[in-house]
C-alpha positions as CSV (number, residue, x, y, z in Angstrom):
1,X,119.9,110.3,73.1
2,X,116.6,109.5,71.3
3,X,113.1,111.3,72.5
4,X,110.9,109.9,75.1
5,X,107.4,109.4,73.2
6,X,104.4,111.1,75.2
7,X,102.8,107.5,75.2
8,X,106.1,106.4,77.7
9,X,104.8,109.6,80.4
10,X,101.3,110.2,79.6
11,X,100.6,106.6,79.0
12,X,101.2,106.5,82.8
13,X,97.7,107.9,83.5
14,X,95.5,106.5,80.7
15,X,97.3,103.0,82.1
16,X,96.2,104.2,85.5
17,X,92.9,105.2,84.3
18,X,92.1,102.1,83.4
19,X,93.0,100.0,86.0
20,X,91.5,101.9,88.9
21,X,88.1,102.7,86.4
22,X,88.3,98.5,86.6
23,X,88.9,99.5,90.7
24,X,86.1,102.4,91.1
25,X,83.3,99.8,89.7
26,X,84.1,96.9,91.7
27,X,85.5,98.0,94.8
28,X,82.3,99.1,96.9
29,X,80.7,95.1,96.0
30,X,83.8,93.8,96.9
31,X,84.5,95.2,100.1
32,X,80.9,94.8,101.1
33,X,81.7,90.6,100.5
34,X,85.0,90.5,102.5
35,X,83.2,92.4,105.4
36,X,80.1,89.6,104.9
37,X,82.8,87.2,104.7
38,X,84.9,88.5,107.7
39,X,81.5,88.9,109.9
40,X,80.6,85.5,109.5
41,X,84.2,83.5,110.0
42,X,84.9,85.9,113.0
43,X,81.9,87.1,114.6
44,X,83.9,88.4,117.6
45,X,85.3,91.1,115.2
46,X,83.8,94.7,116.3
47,X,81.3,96.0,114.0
48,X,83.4,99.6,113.8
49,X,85.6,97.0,112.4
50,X,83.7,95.8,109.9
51,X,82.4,98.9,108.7
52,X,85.8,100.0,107.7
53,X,86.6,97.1,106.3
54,X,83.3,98.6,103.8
55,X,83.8,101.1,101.0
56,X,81.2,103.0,99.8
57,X,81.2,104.0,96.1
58,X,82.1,107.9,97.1
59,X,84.7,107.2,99.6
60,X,86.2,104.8,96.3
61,X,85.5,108.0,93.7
62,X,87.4,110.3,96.5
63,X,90.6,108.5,96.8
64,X,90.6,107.0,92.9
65,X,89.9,111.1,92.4
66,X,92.9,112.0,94.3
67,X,95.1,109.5,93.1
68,X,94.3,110.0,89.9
69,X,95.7,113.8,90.3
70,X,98.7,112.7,91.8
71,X,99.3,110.1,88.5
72,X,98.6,113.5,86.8
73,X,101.2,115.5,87.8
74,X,103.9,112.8,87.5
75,X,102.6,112.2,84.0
76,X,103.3,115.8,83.7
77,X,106.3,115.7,85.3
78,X,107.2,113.2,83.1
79,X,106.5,114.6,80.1
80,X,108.3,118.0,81.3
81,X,111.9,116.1,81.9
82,X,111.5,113.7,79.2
83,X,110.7,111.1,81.6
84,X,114.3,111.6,84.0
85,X,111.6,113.2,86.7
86,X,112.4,111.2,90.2
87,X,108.7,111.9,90.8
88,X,107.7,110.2,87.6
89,X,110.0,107.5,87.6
90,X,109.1,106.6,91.1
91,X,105.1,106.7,90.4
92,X,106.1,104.7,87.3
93,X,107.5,101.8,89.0
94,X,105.6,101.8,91.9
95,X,102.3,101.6,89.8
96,X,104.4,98.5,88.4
97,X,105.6,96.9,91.4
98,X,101.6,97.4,93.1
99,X,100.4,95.2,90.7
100,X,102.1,92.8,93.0
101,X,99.8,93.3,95.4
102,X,96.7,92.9,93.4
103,X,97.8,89.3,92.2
104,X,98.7,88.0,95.8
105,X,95.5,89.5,97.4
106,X,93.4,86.9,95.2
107,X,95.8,84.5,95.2
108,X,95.5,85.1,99.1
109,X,91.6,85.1,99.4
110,X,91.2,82.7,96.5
111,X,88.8,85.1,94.6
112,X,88.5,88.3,92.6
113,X,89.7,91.5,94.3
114,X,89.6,94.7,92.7
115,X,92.1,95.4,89.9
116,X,93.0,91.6,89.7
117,X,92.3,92.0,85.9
118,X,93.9,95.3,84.7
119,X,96.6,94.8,87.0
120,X,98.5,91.9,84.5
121,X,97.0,92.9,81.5
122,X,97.4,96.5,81.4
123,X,99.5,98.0,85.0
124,X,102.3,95.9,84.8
125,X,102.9,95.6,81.1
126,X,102.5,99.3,80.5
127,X,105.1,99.7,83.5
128,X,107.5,97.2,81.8
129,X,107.5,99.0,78.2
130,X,107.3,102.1,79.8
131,X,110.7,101.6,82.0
132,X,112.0,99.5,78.4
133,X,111.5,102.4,76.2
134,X,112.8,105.1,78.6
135,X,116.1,102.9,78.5
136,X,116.1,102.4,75.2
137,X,115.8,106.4,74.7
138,X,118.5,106.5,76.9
139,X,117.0,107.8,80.4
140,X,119.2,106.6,83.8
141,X,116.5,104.5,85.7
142,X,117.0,105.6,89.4
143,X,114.2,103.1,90.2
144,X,117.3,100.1,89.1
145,X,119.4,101.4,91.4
146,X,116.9,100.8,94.5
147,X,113.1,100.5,93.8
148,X,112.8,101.2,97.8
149,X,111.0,104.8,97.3
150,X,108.9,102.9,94.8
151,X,108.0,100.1,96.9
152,X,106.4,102.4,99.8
153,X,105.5,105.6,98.3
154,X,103.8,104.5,96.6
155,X,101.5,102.3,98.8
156,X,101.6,105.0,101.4
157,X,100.1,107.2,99.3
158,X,97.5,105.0,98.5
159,X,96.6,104.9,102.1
160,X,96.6,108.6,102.1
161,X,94.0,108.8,99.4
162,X,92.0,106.0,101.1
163,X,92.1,107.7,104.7
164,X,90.7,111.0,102.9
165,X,88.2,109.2,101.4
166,X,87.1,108.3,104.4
167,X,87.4,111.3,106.3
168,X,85.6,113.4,103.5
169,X,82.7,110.9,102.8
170,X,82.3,110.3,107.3
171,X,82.3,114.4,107.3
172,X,79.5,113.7,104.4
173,X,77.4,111.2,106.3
174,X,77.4,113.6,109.6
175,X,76.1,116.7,107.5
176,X,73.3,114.7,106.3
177,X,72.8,113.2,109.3
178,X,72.7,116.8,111.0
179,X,70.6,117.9,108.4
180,X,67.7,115.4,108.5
181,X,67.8,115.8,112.4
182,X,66.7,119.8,111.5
Protein backbone atom coordinates (compact mmCIF):
# COMPACT_ATOMS: atom_id res chain seq x y z
CA UNK A 1 0.00 0.00 0.00
CA UNK A 2 1.81 3.07 -1.29
CA UNK A 3 1.56 6.60 0.84
CA UNK A 4 -1.04 9.14 0.33
CA UNK A 5 0.91 12.43 -0.69
CA UNK A 6 -0.10 15.57 1.65
CA UNK A 7 -1.06 17.31 -1.82
CA UNK A 8 -4.09 14.26 -2.10
CA UNK A 9 -5.52 15.67 1.89
CA UNK A 10 -4.21 19.07 2.24
CA UNK A 11 -4.70 19.92 -1.39
CA UNK A 12 -8.40 19.62 -0.27
CA UNK A 13 -8.26 23.14 1.30
CA UNK A 14 -5.76 25.16 -0.92
CA UNK A 15 -8.42 23.56 -3.76
CA UNK A 16 -11.15 25.03 -1.55
CA UNK A 17 -9.35 28.09 -0.93
CA UNK A 18 -9.40 28.95 -4.16
CA UNK A 19 -12.58 28.40 -5.34
CA UNK A 20 -14.57 30.10 -2.65
CA UNK A 21 -11.63 33.24 -2.64
CA UNK A 22 -13.22 33.16 -6.54
CA UNK A 23 -16.77 32.94 -4.32
CA UNK A 24 -15.97 35.64 -1.35
CA UNK A 25 -15.14 38.44 -4.28
CA UNK A 26 -18.09 37.88 -6.35
CA UNK A 27 -20.77 36.77 -4.39
CA UNK A 28 -22.08 40.14 -2.62
CA UNK A 29 -22.37 41.77 -6.67
CA UNK A 30 -23.88 38.85 -7.59
CA UNK A 31 -26.52 38.42 -5.32
CA UNK A 32 -27.28 42.05 -5.27
CA UNK A 33 -28.10 41.45 -9.47
CA UNK A 34 -30.30 38.36 -8.94
CA UNK A 35 -32.33 40.28 -6.24
CA UNK A 36 -32.40 43.48 -8.95
CA UNK A 37 -33.27 40.82 -11.40
CA UNK A 38 -35.86 38.99 -9.20
CA UNK A 39 -37.42 42.56 -8.05
CA UNK A 40 -38.08 43.60 -11.42
CA UNK A 41 -39.54 40.14 -13.18
CA UNK A 42 -41.73 39.63 -9.88
CA UNK A 43 -42.53 42.70 -8.28
CA UNK A 44 -45.18 40.92 -6.06
CA UNK A 45 -42.15 39.22 -4.29
CA UNK A 46 -41.89 40.66 -0.53
CA UNK A 47 -39.08 42.85 -0.02
CA UNK A 48 -37.89 40.65 3.27
CA UNK A 49 -37.62 38.38 0.40
CA UNK A 50 -35.53 40.10 -1.53
CA UNK A 51 -33.19 41.14 1.04
CA UNK A 52 -32.35 37.66 1.70
CA UNK A 53 -32.02 36.85 -1.46
CA UNK A 54 -28.84 39.79 -0.84
CA UNK A 55 -25.41 38.93 0.64
CA UNK A 56 -23.46 41.35 2.03
CA UNK A 57 -19.60 40.89 1.76
CA UNK A 58 -19.41 39.93 5.79
CA UNK A 59 -22.29 37.65 5.91
CA UNK A 60 -20.09 35.94 2.61
CA UNK A 61 -16.49 36.25 4.75
CA UNK A 62 -18.68 34.52 7.82
CA UNK A 63 -19.80 31.49 6.19
CA UNK A 64 -16.61 31.13 3.56
CA UNK A 65 -14.81 31.61 7.22
CA UNK A 66 -16.62 28.79 8.71
CA UNK A 67 -16.50 26.57 5.95
CA UNK A 68 -13.24 27.05 5.41
CA UNK A 69 -12.57 25.57 9.12
CA UNK A 70 -14.60 22.76 8.48
CA UNK A 71 -12.39 21.95 4.98
CA UNK A 72 -9.61 22.39 7.69
CA UNK A 73 -10.18 19.73 9.84
CA UNK A 74 -11.04 17.18 7.13
CA UNK A 75 -7.81 18.11 5.48
CA UNK A 76 -6.52 17.24 8.83
CA UNK A 77 -8.33 14.44 9.20
CA UNK A 78 -7.18 13.43 6.10
CA UNK A 79 -3.82 13.76 6.52
CA UNK A 80 -4.00 11.99 10.09
CA UNK A 81 -5.57 8.52 8.46
CA UNK A 82 -3.77 8.77 5.31
CA UNK A 83 -6.79 9.87 3.65
CA UNK A 84 -9.23 6.52 4.86
CA UNK A 85 -10.99 9.38 7.26
CA UNK A 86 -15.06 9.03 6.46
CA UNK A 87 -15.01 12.71 7.31
CA UNK A 88 -12.40 13.50 4.71
CA UNK A 89 -13.48 11.32 2.13
CA UNK A 90 -16.96 12.56 2.42
CA UNK A 91 -15.85 16.48 2.28
CA UNK A 92 -13.68 15.32 -0.53
CA UNK A 93 -16.40 14.18 -2.76
CA UNK A 94 -18.86 16.35 -1.83
CA UNK A 95 -16.61 19.46 -2.68
CA UNK A 96 -16.52 17.37 -6.05
CA UNK A 97 -20.00 16.55 -6.63
CA UNK A 98 -21.01 20.62 -5.56
CA UNK A 99 -19.31 21.65 -8.45
CA UNK A 100 -22.44 20.31 -10.01
CA UNK A 101 -24.31 22.85 -8.75
CA UNK A 102 -22.26 25.73 -9.74
CA UNK A 103 -22.39 24.69 -13.54
CA UNK A 104 -26.29 24.15 -13.64
CA UNK A 105 -26.97 27.40 -11.60
CA UNK A 106 -25.48 29.45 -14.74
CA UNK A 107 -26.56 27.11 -17.11
CA UNK A 108 -29.95 27.79 -15.30
CA UNK A 109 -29.87 31.64 -15.16
CA UNK A 110 -27.86 31.92 -18.34
CA UNK A 111 -24.99 33.98 -16.63
CA UNK A 112 -22.11 34.03 -14.29
CA UNK A 113 -22.80 32.81 -10.64
CA UNK A 114 -20.28 32.64 -8.21
CA UNK A 115 -17.70 29.81 -8.42
CA UNK A 116 -18.80 29.05 -12.09
CA UNK A 117 -15.01 29.41 -12.99
CA UNK A 118 -12.98 27.59 -10.19
CA UNK A 119 -15.60 25.08 -10.01
CA UNK A 120 -14.34 23.07 -13.57
CA UNK A 121 -11.06 24.27 -13.50
CA UNK A 122 -9.89 23.67 -10.17
CA UNK A 123 -13.00 21.90 -7.61
CA UNK A 124 -13.79 19.15 -9.72
CA UNK A 125 -10.47 18.28 -11.16
CA UNK A 126 -8.66 18.43 -7.84
CA UNK A 127 -11.66 16.15 -6.53
CA UNK A 128 -11.10 13.66 -9.49
CA UNK A 129 -7.06 13.30 -8.89
CA UNK A 130 -7.56 13.48 -5.44
CA UNK A 131 -10.17 10.29 -5.21
CA UNK A 132 -7.64 8.79 -8.38
CA UNK A 133 -4.51 8.97 -6.37
CA UNK A 134 -6.07 7.79 -3.02
CA UNK A 135 -7.06 4.55 -5.14
CA UNK A 136 -4.13 4.32 -6.72
CA UNK A 137 -2.31 4.40 -3.11
CA UNK A 138 -4.63 1.85 -2.28
CA UNK A 139 -7.37 3.62 0.04
CA UNK A 140 -11.15 1.81 0.01
CA UNK A 141 -13.32 4.83 -1.42
CA UNK A 142 -16.51 4.65 0.87
CA UNK A 143 -17.78 7.60 -1.23
CA UNK A 144 -18.03 4.56 -4.41
CA UNK A 145 -20.01 2.58 -2.52
CA UNK A 146 -22.82 5.44 -2.07
CA UNK A 147 -21.95 9.09 -2.53
CA UNK A 148 -25.38 9.78 -0.58
CA UNK A 149 -23.60 11.39 2.72
CA UNK A 150 -21.62 13.34 0.10
CA UNK A 151 -24.35 14.55 -1.82
CA UNK A 152 -26.29 16.28 1.30
CA UNK A 153 -23.73 16.90 3.83
CA UNK A 154 -22.25 18.51 2.29
CA UNK A 155 -24.79 21.07 0.92
CA UNK A 156 -26.45 21.10 4.28
CA UNK A 157 -23.55 22.27 5.73
CA UNK A 158 -23.23 24.91 3.42
CA UNK A 159 -26.59 26.18 4.42
CA UNK A 160 -25.37 25.97 7.92
CA UNK A 161 -22.55 28.31 7.35
CA UNK A 162 -24.83 30.57 5.23
CA UNK A 163 -27.65 30.72 7.99
CA UNK A 164 -24.73 31.82 10.55
CA UNK A 165 -23.69 34.27 8.41
CA UNK A 166 -26.67 35.72 8.45
CA UNK A 167 -27.51 35.46 11.89
CA UNK A 168 -24.05 36.85 13.08
CA UNK A 169 -23.88 39.80 10.50
CA UNK A 170 -28.27 40.63 11.37
CA UNK A 171 -27.00 40.49 15.20
CA UNK A 172 -24.13 43.05 13.68
CA UNK A 173 -26.54 45.43 11.93
CA UNK A 174 -28.86 45.61 15.22
CA UNK A 175 -25.72 46.53 17.54
CA UNK A 176 -24.98 49.37 15.29
CA UNK A 177 -28.25 50.21 14.87
CA UNK A 178 -28.70 50.34 18.74
CA UNK A 179 -25.63 52.11 18.97
CA UNK A 180 -26.28 55.06 16.66
CA UNK A 181 -29.76 55.37 18.34
CA UNK A 182 -27.58 56.22 21.84
Amino acid sequence: MAAVPRSVTWGLLAAWAVHDLEELLTMPAASRRAAAGLRARHPRIPERVLRAVEISPAHAAVAIGMMGGVMAAASFAGARSGGRSAFYQTALAGFGWHTVTHLAQSAVLRTYTPGAVTAPLVAAPFAIWAQRRLKAAGVPLRTNDSPGPALWLFPATAAACHLTGHLVTRRLRASRQTAGRS
